[in-house]
C-alpha atoms as one frame of an Amber mdcrd trajectory, in Angstrom:
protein
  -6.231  85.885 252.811  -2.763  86.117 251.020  -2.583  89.783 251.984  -2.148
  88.845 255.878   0.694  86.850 256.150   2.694  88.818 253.599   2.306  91.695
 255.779   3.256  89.472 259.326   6.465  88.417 257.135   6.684  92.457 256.481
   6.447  93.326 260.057   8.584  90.266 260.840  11.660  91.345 258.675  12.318
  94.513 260.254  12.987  93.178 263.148  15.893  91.752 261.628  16.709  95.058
 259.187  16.081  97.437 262.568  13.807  99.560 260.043  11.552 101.495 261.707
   9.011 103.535 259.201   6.467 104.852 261.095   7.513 107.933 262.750   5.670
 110.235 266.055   4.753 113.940 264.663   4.454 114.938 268.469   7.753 113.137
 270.302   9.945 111.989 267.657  10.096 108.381 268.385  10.501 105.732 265.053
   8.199 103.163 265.124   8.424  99.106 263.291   4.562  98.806 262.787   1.789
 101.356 262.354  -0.194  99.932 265.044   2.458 101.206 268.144   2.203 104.657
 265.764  -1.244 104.421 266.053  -1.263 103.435 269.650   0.738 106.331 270.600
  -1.467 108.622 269.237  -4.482 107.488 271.342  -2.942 107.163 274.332  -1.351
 110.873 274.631  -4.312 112.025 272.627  -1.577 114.355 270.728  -0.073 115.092
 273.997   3.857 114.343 275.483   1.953 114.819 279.024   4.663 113.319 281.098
   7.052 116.106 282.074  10.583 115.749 283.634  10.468 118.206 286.661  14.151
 118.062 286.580  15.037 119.671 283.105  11.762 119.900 282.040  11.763 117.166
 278.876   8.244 115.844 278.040   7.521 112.378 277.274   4.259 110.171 275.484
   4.389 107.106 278.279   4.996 107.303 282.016   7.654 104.371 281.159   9.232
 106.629 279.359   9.405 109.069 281.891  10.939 106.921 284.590  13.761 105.530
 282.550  14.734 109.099 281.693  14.622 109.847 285.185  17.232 107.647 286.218
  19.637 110.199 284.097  19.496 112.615 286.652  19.110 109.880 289.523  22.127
 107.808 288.077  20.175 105.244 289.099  21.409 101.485 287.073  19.004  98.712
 288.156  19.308  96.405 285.444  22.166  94.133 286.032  24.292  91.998 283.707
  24.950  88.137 285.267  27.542  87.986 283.265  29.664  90.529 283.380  27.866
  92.722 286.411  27.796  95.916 284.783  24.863  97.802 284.779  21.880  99.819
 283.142  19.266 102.472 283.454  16.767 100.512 281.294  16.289  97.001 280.576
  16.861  97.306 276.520  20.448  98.659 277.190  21.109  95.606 278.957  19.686
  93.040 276.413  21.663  95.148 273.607  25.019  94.513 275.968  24.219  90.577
 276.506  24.808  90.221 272.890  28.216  91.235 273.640  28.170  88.064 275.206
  26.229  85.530 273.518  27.520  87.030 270.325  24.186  87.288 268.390  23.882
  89.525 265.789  19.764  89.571 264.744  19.764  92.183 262.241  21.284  91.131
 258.830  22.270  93.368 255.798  19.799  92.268 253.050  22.789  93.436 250.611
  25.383  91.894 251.360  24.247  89.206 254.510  26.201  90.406 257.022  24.668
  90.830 260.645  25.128  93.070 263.353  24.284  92.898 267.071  22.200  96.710
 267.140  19.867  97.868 264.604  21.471 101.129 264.645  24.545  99.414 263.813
  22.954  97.614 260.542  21.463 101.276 259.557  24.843 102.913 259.375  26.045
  99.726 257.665  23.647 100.059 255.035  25.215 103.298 253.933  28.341 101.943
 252.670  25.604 100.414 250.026  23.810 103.297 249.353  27.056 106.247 250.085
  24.370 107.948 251.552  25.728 110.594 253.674  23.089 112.526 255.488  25.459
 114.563 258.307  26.207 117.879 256.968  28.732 120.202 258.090  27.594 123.785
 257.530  31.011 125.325 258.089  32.641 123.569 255.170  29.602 121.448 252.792
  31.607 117.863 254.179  29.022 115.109 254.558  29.028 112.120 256.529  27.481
 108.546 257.002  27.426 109.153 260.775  26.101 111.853 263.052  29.350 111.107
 265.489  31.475 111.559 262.667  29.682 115.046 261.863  30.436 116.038 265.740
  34.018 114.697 265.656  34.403 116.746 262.338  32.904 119.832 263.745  35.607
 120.161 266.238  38.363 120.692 263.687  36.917 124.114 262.976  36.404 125.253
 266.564  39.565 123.112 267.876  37.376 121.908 270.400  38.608 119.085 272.960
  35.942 118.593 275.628  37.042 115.150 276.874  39.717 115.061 279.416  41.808
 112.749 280.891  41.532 113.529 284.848  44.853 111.160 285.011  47.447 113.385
 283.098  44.814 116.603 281.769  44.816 115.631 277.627  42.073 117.039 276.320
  40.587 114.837 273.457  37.339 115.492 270.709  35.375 112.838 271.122  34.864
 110.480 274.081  36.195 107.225 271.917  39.616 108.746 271.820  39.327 109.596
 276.019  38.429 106.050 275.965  41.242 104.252 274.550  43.831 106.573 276.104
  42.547 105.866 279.390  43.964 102.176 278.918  47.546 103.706 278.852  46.850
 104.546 282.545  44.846 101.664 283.631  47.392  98.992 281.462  43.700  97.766
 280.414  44.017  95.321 277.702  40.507  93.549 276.375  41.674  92.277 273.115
  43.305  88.823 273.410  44.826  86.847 270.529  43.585  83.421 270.479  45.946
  81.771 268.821  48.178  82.906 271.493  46.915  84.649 274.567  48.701  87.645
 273.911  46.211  90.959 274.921  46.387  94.317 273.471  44.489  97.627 274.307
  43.459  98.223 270.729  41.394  96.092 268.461  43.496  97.379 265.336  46.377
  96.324 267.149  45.282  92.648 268.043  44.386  92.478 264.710  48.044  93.302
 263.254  49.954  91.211 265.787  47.730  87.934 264.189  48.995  88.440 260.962
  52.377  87.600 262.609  50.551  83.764 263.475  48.721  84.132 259.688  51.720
  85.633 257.776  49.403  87.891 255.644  51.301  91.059 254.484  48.560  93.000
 252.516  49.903  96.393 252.096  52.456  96.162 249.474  54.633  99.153 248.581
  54.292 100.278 244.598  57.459 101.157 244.370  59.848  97.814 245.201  56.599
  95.186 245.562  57.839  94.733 249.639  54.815  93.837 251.725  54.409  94.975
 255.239  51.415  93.751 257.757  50.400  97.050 258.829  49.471  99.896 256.580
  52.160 102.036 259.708  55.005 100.338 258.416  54.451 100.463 254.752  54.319
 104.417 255.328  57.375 104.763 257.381  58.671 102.611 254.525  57.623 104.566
 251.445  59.743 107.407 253.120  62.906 105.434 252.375  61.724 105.790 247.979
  60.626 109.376 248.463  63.567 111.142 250.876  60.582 112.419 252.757  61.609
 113.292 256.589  58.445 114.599 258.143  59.412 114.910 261.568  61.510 118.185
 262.678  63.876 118.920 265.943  62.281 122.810 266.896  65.822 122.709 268.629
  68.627 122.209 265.636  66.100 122.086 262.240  67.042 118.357 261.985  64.649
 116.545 260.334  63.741 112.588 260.101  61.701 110.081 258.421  60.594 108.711
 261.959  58.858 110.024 264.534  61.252 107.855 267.057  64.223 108.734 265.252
  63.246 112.017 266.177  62.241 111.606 269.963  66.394 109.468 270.447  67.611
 112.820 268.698  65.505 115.450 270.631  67.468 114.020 273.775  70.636 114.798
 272.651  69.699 118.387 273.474  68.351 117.626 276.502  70.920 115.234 278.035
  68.047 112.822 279.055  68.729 109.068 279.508  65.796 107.354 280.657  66.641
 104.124 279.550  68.292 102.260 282.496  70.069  98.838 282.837  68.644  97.255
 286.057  72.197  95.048 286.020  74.618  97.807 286.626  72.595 101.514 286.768
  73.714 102.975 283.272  71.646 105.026 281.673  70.828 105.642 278.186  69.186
 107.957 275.662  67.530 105.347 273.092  66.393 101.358 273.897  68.295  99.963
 271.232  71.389 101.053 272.712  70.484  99.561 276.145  69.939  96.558 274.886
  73.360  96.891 273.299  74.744  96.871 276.603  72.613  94.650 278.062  74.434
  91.979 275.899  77.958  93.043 277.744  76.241  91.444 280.780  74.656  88.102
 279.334  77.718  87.546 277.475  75.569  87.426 274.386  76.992  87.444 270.972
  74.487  87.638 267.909  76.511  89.174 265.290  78.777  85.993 263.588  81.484
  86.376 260.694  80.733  84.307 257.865  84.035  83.795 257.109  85.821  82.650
 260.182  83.033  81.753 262.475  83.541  84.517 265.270  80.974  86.479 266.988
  80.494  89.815 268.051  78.091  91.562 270.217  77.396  94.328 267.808  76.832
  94.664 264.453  79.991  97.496 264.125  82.148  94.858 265.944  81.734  92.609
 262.469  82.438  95.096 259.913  85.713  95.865 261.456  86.962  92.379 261.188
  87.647  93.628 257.583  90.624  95.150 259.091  91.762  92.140 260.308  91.308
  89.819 257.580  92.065  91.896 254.485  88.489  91.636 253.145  88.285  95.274
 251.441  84.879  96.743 251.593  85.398  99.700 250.345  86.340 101.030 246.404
  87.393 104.047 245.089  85.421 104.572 241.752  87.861 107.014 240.694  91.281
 105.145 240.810  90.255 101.642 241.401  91.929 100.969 244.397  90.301  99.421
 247.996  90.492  99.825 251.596  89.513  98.415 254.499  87.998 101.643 256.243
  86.146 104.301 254.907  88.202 107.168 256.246  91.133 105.685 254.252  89.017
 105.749 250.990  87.676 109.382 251.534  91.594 110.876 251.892  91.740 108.674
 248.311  89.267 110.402 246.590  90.581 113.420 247.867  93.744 113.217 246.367
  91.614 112.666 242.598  89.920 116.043 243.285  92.258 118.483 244.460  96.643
 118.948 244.155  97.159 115.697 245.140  98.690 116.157 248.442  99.241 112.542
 249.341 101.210 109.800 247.324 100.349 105.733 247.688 103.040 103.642 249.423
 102.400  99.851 249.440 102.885  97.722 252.668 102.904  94.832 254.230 102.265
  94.739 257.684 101.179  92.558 260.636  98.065  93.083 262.618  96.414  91.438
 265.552  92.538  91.029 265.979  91.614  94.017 267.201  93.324  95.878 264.586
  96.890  97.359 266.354 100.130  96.531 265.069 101.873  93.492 266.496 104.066
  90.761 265.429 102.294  87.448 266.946  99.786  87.456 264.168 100.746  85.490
 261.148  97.799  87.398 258.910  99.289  90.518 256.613  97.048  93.098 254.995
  97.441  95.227 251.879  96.731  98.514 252.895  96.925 102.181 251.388  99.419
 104.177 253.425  99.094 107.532 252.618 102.564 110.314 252.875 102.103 113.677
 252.349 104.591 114.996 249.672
């Protein structure tokens, strides 16, 4: 008839949609097809008469039984030739495989794309629907995903159940225990193709290959800058709105950086666990180590524009100012310019108050590094400054 294959197609597709319609009044269990339903029923006659002597769970099939068993038993005889890890029943090890082989059977009728679990597909299929069918009765928030309830849940009682036996940090859900346990291990499963470069994170794989694809999505609203990770584009907004989230307990500092803050919190405590492995020196902050690091490898990455020397810091370079006569800096109430900032800031003292100080122009000569000498041929028009 036409009726029968229709329904074989029917039965077929869920395999592939991981729906499961037919559902056990006695254990629970979802079922693809009727017929398993119905199969159920006559076997157990209405009956879960497999019990668990250990904790006392009931069960329709023997089968069942014995898998749950191996719970208490810890018992894993189902063994991946791949990888070697192992299972307590053989469908947990043909859902892992797929980590390997890659297939994904069950496909999103929606939208066409597939997943490797059924389950998977099913919570998928909510960002179709926004069905959200996880409640939390302490505050009316629903979610897509019973995990997502739990993880929720624990915000109200503070709960943090999962700890680290390495260092004792107490997490709320076993994901988070998971990743953090790769900052002990040095574990690192996602590898960049493009370079071979491994990360502990998936996110941050993911944002270190935008540095091979040059895609900056997250743009800021404000200036139209783009950043490759939504991180930076916060720490970047901060710069538009003042904001400085991050507070020293010690002083009341505050700072727009949560490493800004960490450098600064050391300043109390006199630590310097940065360390040059040439000489012993210690520092409070990398950036400074790194600094000095350059003393060592005789490294100079900071060149004048103007007369082609290098410096090994970035300070080094403004001060050549001094040295040529290039004045950087303008006092907008009189006009005049200096070299150095201190200089400028007596200036626009003298505009504000009695006027202690009268100007005096000079000529004088200077060597490089800024004291007076006579074996330099380059002068400088500078702003001396006598007190009345």
């Amino acid at each position: 008839t036409e009726e029968k294959p229709y329904k074989c197609m029917e039965k077929h597709q869920r395999t592939h949609t991981g729906e499961k319609p037919f559902k056990c009044m006695e254990c629970g269990k979802d079922f693809s097809d009727n017929g398993k339903l119905r199969n159920i029923n006559g076997l157990t006659q209405g009956r879960n008469q497999f019990k668990c002597m250990e904790c006392g769970k009931s069960f329709c099939f023997n089968a069942h039984l014995r898998t749950h068993q191996r719970i208490h038993t810890g018992e894993k005889p189902h063994k991946c030739m791949e990888c070697g890890k192992s299972f307590s029943d053989n469908g947990q090890l043909t859902k892992h495989q797929r980590t390997h082989t890659g297939e994904k059977p069950y496909k999103c009728m929606e939208c066409g794309k597939s997943f490797s679990l059924s389950g998977h597909l099913n919570i998928h299929q909510r960002t179709h629907t926004g069905e959200k069918p996880f409640k939390c009765m302490e505050c009316g928030k629903s979610f897509s995903q019973s995990g997502h309830l739990n993880i929720h849940k624990q915000t109200h009682t503070g709960e943090k159940p999962f700890k680290c036996m390495e260092c004792g940090k107490s997490f709320s859900d076993n994901g988070q225990l998971r990743k953090h346990l790769r900052t002990h291990t040095g574990e690192k499963p996602f590898k960049c193709l493009e370079c071979g470069k491994s990360f502990s994170f998936n996110p941050t794989l993911r944002t270190h290959q935008r540095t091979h694809t040059g895609e900056k999505p997250f743009k800021c609203m404000e200036c139209g800058k783009s950043f490759s990770d939504n991180g930076n584009l916060r720490k970047h907004q901060r710069t538009h709105t003042g904001e400085k989230p991050f507070k020293c307990m010690e002083c009341g500092k505050s700072f727009s950086r949560s490493g800004h803050l960490n450098i600064h919190k050391q300043t109390h405590t006199g630590e310097k666990p940065f360390k040059c492995m040439q000489c012993g020196k210690s520092f409070s902050d990398n950036g400074n180590l790194r600094r000095h690091q350059q003393t060592h490898a005789g490294e100079k990455p900071f060149t004048c524009m103007e007369c082609g020397k290098s410096f090994r810091q970035n300070g080094h370079l403004r001060n050549i100012s001094r040295n040529t006569g290039e004045k950087l800096f303008k006092c907008m109430d009189c006009g005049r310019s200096s070299s150095q900032s201190g200089t400028l800031d007596l200036c626009q003292q003298t505009q504000t108050k009695a006027k202690p100080y009268k100007y005096q122009e000079s000529r004088q000569r200077f060597s490089p590094n800024g004291s007076s000498k006579s074996t330099d041929s380059r002068t400088e028009r500078t702003l001396v400054l006598e007190t009345l």
